[in-house]
DOKOL-697998 format. One record per residue: residue in three letters; x, y, z of N, C-alpha, C in turn. Coordinates in nm, 3 decimals. Layout:
# residues N
<r ALA | n.c1 X | n.c2 Y | n.c3 Z | ca.c1 X | ca.c2 Y | ca.c3 Z | c.c1 X | c.c2 Y | c.c3 Z>
...
END
This chain:
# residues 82
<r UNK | n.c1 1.207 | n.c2 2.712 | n.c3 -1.222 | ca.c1 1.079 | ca.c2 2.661 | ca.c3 -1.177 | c.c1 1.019 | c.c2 2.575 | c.c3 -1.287>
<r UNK | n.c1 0.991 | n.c2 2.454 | n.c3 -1.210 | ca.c1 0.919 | ca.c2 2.344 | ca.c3 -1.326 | c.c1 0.741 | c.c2 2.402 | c.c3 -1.411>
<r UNK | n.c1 0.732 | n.c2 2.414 | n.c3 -1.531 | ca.c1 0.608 | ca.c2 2.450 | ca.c3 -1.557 | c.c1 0.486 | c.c2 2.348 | c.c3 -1.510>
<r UNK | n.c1 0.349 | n.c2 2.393 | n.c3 -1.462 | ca.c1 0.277 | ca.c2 2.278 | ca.c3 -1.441 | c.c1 0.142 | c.c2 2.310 | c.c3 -1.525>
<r UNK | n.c1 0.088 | n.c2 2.207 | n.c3 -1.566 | ca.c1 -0.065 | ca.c2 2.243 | ca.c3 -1.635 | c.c1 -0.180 | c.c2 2.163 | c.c3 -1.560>
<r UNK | n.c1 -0.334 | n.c2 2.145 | n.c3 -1.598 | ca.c1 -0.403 | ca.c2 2.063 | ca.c3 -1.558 | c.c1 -0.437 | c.c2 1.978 | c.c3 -1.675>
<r UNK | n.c1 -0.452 | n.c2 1.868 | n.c3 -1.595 | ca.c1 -0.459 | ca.c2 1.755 | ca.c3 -1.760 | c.c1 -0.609 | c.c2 1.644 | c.c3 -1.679>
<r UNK | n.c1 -0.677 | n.c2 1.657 | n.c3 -1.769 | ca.c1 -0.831 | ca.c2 1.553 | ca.c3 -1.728 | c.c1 -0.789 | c.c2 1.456 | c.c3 -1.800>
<r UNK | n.c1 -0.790 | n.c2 1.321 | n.c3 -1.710 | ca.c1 -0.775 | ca.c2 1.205 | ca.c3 -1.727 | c.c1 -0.892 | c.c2 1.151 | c.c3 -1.665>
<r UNK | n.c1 -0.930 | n.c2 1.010 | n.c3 -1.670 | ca.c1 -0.998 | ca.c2 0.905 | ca.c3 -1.671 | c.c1 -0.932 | c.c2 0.803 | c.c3 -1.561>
<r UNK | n.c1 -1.008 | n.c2 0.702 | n.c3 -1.462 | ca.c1 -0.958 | ca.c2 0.650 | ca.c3 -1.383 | c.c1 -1.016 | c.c2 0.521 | c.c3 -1.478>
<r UNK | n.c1 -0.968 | n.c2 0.382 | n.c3 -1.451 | ca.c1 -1.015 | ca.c2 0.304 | ca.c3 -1.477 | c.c1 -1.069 | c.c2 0.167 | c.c3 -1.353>
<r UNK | n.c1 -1.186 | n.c2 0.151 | n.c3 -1.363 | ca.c1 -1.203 | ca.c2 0.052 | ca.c3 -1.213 | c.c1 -1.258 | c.c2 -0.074 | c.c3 -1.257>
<r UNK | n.c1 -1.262 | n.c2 -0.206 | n.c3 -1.212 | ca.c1 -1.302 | ca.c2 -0.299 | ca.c3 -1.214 | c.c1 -1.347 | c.c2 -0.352 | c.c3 -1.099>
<r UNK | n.c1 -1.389 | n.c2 -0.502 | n.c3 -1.097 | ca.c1 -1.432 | ca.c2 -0.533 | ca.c3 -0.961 | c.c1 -1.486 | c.c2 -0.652 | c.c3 -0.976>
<r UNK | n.c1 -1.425 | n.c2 -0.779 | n.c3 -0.901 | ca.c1 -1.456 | ca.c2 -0.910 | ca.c3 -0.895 | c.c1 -1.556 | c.c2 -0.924 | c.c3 -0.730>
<r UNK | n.c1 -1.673 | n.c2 -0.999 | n.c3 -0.791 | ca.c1 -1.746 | ca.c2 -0.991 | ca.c3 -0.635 | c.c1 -1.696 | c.c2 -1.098 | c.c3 -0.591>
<r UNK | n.c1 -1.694 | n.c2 -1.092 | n.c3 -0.461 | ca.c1 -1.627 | ca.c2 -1.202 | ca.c3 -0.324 | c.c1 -1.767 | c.c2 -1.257 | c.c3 -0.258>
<r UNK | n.c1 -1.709 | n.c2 -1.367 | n.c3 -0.182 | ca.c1 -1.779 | ca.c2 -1.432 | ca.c3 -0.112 | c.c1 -1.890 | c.c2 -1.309 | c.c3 0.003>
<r UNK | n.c1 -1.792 | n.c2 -1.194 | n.c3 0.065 | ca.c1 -1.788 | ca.c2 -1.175 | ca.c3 0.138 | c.c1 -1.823 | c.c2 -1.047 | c.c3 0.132>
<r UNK | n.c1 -1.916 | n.c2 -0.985 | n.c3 0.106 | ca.c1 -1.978 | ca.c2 -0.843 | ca.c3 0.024 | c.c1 -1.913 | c.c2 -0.746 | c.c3 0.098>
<r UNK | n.c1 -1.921 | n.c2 -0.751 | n.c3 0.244 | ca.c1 -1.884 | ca.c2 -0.643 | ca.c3 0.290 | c.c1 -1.747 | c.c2 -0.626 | c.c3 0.343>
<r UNK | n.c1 -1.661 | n.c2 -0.676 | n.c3 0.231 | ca.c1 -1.490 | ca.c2 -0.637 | ca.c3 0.277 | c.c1 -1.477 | c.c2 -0.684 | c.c3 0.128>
<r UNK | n.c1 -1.354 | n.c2 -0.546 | n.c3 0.124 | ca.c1 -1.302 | ca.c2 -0.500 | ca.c3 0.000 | c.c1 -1.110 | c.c2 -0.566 | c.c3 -0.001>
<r UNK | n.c1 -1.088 | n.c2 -0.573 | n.c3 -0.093 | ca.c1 -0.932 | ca.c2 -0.542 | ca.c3 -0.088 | c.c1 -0.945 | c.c2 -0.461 | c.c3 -0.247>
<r UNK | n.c1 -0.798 | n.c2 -0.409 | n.c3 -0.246 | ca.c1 -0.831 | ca.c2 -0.306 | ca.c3 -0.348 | c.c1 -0.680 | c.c2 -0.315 | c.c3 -0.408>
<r UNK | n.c1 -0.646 | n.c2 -0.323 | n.c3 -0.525 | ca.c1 -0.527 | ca.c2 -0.358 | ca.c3 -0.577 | c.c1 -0.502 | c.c2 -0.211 | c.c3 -0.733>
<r UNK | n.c1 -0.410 | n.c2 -0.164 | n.c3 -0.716 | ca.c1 -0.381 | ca.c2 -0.021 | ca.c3 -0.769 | c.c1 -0.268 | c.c2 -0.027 | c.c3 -0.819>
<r UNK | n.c1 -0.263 | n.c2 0.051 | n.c3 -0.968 | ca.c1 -0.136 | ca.c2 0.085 | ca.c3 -1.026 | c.c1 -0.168 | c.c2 0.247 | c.c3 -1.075>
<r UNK | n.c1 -0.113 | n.c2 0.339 | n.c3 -1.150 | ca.c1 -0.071 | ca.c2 0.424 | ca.c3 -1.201 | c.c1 -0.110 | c.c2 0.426 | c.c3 -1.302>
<r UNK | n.c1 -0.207 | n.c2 0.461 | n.c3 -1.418 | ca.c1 -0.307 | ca.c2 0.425 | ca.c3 -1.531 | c.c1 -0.182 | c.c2 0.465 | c.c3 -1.634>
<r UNK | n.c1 -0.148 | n.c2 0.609 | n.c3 -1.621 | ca.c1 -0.118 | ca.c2 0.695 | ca.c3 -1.721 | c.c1 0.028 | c.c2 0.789 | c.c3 -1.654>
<r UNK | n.c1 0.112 | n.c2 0.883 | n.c3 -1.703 | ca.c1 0.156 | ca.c2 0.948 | ca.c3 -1.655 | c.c1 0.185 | c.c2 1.089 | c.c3 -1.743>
<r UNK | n.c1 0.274 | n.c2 1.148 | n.c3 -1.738 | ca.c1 0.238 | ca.c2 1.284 | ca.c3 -1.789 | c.c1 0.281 | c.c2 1.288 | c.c3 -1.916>
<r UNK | n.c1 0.368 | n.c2 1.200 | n.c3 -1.942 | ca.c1 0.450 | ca.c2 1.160 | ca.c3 -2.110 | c.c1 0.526 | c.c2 1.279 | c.c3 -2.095>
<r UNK | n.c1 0.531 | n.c2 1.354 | n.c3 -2.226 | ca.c1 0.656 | ca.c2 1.479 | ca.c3 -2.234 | c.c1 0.565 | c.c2 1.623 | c.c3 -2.240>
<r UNK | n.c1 0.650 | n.c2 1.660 | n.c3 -2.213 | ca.c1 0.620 | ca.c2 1.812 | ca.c3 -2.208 | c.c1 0.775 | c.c2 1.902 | c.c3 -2.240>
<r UNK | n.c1 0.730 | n.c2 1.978 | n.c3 -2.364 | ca.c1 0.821 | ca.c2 2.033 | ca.c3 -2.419 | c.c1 0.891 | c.c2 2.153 | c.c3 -2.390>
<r UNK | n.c1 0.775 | n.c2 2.228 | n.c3 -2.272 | ca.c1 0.884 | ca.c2 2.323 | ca.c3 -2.174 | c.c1 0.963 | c.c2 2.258 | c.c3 -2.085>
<r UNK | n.c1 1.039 | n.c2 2.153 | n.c3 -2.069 | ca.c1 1.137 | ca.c2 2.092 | ca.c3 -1.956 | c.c1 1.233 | c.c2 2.107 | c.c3 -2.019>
<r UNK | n.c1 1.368 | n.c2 2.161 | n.c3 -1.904 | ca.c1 1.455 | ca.c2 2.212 | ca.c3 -2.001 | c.c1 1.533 | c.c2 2.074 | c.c3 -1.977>
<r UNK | n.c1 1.652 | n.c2 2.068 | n.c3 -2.113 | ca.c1 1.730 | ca.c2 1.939 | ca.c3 -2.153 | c.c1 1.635 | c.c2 1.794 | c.c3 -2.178>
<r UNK | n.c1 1.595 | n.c2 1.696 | n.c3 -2.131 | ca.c1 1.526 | ca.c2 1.632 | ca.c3 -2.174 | c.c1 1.358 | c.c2 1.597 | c.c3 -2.133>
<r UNK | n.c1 1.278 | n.c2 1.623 | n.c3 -2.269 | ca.c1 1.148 | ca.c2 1.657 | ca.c3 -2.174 | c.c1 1.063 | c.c2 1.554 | c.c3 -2.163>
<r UNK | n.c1 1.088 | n.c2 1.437 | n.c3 -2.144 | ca.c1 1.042 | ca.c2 1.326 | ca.c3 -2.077 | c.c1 1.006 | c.c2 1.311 | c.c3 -1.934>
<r UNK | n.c1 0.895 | n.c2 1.296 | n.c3 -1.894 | ca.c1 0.887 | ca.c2 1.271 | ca.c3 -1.804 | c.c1 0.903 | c.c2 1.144 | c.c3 -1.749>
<r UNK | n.c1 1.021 | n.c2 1.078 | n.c3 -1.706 | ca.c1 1.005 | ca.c2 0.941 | ca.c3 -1.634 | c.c1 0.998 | c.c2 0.879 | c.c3 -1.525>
<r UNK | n.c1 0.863 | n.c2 0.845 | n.c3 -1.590 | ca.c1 0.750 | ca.c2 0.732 | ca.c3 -1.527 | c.c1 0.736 | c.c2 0.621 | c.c3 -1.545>
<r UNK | n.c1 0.774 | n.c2 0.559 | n.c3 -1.696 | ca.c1 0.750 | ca.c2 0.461 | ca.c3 -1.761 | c.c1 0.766 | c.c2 0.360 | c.c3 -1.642>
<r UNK | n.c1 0.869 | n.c2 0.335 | n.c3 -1.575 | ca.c1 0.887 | ca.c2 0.165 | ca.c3 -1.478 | c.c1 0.747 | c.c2 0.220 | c.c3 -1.408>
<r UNK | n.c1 0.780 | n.c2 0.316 | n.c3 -1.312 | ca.c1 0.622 | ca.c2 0.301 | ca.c3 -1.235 | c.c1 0.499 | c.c2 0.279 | c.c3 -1.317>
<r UNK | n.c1 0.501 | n.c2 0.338 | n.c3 -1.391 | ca.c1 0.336 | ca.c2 0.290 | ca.c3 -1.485 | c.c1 0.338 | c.c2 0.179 | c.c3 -1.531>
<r UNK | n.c1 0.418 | n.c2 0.107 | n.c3 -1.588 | ca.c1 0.441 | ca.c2 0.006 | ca.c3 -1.710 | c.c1 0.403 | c.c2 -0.132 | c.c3 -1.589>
<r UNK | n.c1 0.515 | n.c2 -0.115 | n.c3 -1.506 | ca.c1 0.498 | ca.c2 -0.235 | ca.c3 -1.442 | c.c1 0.398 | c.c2 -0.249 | c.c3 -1.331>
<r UNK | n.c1 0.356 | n.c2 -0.159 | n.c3 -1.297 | ca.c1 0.216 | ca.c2 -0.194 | ca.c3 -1.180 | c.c1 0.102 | c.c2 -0.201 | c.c3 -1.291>
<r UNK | n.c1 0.067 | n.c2 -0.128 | n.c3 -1.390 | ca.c1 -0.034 | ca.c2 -0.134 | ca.c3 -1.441 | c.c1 -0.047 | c.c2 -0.359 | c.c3 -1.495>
<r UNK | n.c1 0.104 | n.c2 -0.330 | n.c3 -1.568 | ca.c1 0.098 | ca.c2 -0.477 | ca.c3 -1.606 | c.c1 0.060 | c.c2 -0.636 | c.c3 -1.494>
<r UNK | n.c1 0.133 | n.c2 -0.570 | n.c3 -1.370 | ca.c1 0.111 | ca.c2 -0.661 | ca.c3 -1.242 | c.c1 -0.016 | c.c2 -0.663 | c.c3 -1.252>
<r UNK | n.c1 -0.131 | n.c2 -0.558 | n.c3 -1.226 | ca.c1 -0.263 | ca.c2 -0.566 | ca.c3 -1.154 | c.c1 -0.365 | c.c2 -0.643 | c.c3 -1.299>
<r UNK | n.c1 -0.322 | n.c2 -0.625 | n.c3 -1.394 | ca.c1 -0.343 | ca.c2 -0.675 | ca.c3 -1.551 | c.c1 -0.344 | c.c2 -0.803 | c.c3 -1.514>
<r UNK | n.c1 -0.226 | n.c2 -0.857 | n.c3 -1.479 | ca.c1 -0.252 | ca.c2 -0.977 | ca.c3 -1.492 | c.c1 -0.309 | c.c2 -1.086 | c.c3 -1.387>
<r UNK | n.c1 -0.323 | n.c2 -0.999 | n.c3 -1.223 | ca.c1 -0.369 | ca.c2 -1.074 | ca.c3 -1.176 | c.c1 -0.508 | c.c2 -1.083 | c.c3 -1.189>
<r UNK | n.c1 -0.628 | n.c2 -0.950 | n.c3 -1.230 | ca.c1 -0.707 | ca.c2 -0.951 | ca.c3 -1.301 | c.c1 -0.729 | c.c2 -1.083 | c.c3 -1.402>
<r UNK | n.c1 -0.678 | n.c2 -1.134 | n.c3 -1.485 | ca.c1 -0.647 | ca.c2 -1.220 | ca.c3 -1.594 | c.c1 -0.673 | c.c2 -1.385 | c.c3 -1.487>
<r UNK | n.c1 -0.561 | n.c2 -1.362 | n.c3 -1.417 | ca.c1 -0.579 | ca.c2 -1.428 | ca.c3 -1.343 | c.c1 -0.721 | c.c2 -1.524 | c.c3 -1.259>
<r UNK | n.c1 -0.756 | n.c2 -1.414 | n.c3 -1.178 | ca.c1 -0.891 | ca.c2 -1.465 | ca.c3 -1.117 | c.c1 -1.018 | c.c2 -1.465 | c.c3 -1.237>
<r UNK | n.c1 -1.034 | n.c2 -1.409 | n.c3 -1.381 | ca.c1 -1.093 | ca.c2 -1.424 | ca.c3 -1.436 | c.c1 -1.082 | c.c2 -1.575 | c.c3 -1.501>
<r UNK | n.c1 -0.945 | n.c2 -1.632 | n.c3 -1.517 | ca.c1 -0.907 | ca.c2 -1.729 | ca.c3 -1.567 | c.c1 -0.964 | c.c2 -1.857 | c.c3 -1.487>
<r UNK | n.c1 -0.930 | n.c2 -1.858 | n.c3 -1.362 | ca.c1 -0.954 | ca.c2 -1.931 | ca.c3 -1.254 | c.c1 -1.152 | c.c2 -1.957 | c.c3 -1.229>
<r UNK | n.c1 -1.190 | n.c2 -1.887 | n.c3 -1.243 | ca.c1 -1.331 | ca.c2 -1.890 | ca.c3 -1.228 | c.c1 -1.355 | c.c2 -1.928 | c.c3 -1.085>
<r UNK | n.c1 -1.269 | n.c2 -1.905 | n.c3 -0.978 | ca.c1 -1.295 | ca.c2 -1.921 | ca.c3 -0.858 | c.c1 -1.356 | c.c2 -1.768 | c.c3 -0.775>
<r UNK | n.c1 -1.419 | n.c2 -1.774 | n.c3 -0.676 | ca.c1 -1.479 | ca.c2 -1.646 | ca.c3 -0.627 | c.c1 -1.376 | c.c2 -1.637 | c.c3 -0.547>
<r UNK | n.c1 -1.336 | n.c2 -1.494 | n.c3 -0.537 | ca.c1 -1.230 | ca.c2 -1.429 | ca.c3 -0.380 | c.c1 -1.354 | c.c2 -1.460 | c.c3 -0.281>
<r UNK | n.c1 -1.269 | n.c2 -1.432 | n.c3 -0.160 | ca.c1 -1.327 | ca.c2 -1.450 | ca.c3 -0.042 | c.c1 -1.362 | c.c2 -1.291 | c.c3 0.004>
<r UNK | n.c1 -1.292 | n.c2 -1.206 | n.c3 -0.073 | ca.c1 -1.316 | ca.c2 -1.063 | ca.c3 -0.069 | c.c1 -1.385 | c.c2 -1.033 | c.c3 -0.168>
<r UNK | n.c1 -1.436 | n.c2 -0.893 | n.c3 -0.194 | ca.c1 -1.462 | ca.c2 -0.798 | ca.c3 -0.347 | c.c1 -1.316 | c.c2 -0.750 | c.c3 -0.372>
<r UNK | n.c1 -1.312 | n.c2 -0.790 | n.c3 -0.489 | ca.c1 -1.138 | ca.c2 -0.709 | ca.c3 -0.539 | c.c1 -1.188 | c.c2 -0.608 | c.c3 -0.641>
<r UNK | n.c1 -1.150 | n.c2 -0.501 | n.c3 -0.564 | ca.c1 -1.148 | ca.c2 -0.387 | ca.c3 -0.692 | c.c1 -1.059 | c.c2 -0.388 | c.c3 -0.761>
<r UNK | n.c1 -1.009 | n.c2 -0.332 | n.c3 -0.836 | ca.c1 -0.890 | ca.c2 -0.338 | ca.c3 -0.902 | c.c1 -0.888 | c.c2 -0.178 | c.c3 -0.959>
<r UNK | n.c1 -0.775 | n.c2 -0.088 | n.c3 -0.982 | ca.c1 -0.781 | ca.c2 0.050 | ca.c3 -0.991 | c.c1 -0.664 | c.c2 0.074 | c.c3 -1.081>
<r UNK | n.c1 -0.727 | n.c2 0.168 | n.c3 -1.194 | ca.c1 -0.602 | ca.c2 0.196 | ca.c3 -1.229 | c.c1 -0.624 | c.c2 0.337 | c.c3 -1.256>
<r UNK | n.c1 -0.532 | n.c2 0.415 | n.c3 -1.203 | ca.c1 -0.532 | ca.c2 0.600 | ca.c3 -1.211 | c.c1 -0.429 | c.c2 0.678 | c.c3 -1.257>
END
């Protein structure tokens, strides 16, 4: 049986306002993941790294993106990372 604990983390949110106040789109990656834990037997990594690494980096940069652009969405874009 896998050991489990509780771990308090932090969400992170942003949010570009749109033309269009009352419609959202909402764009999400994976903030964090559990890293290692040293009761797993043989190797105690938990891997996550592709899922975290690369959605967090995608939503990063389209963030970057519309900040760069200085154009307004036609939506509110949240942007989420958990």
């Amino acid at each position: 049986q896998m050991p489990h604990r509780r771990l308090n983390m932090k969400n992170v949110l942003a949010m570009i306002p749109g033309k269009n106040t009352n419609e959202y789109v909402i764009m999400g990656a994976h903030f964090d993941h559990v890293g290692c834990d040293p009761d797993l037997e043989g190797d105690s990594i938990y891997n996550g790294a592709d899922d975290n690494a690369s959605g967090v980096s995608a939503v990063l940069q389209i963030m970057k993106a519309f900040a760069q652009s200085g154009a307004k969405p036609k939506r509110n874009i949240i942007f989420a990372l958990w």
